[in-house]
Phi, psi and omega in degrees: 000133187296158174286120152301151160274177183315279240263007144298313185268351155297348177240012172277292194279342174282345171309283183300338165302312180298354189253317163316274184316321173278346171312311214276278175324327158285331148179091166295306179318314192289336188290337177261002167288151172245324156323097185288354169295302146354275160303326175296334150307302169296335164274330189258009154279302184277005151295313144004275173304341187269343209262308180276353151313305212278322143347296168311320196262358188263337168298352192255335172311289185320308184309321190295310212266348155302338184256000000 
């Protein structure tokens, strides 16, 4: 992986801040179905969201350590 810039791993981290937050959200979300279809829906959003944090994060790990 090429070396990153500041301003790569700063949008890196603001990803992950956004990935996070909707992780958080959904579920809150998921906590308030009362559906269960529903919910399962709304839980496999926010897993979604957790599989590109973790992403995010092995890429912004890779970037740290390359500089």
């Amino acid at each position: 992986m090429p070396n990153l810039t500041q301003a790569e791993l700063m949008q890196l981290r603001e990803d992950i801040s956004a990935e996070m937050l909707m992780v958080q959200k959904f579920g809150a979300y998921a906590n308030m179905c009362s559906d269960p279809q529903l919910k399962q829906v709304v839980t496999n959003i926010q897993r979604t969201h957790e599989r590109h944090r973790d992403m995010l994060m092995r890429h912004l790990m890779a970037g740290q350590t390359m500089m």
